[in-house]
N, C-alpha and C positions, 0 to 999 in steps of 0.2 A: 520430460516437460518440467520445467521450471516452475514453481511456486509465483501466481502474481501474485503475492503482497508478501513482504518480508516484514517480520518483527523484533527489534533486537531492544534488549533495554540496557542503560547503564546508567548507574545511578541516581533509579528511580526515574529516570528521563527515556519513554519510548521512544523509539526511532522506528514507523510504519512508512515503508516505500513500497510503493507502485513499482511492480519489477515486469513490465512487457514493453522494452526497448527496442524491439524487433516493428512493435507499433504504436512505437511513441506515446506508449502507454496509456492507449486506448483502453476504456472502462468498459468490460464484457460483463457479466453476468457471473462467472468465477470471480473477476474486480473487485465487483459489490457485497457477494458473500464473503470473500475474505476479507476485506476491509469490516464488514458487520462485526464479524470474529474478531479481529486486532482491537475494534472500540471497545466490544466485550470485556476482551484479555484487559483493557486500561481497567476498565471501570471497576472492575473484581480482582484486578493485581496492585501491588505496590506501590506501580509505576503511580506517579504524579502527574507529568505534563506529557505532551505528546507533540513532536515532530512530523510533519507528513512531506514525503519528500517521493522522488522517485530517480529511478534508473536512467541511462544515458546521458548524451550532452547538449541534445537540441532543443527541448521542450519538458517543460514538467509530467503533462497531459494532454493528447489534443481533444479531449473529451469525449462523447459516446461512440463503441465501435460500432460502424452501421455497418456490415462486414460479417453480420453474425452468424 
């Protein structure tokens, strides 16, 4: 399984995506805790600004998985 949420930083600039392109990166409950975690890692790392972005080419998000 794949990690939903990826965190990469570079200089000083997070890069947090949304990584479930299988479903158009529907917001589960894994989504939210790792996203909790990623604002975390901002708040208490380095990083400065932050990025939100996510996987695939159709949609950013189609918002809540009801699917759960």
């Amino acid at each position: 399984m794949n990690a939903p949420v990826l965190y990469e930083s570079h200089d000083r600039v997070a890069v947090i995506t949304i990584n479930r392109p299988e479903k158009r990166n529907a917001i589960n409950a894994a989504v939210v805790e790792e996203l909790v975690g990623a604002w975390r890692r901002l708040n208490n790392g380095e990083d400065r600004v932050a990025v939100l972005t996510a996987t695939g080419d159709d949609c950013f998000t189609v918002g809540a998985d009801l699917r759960v």
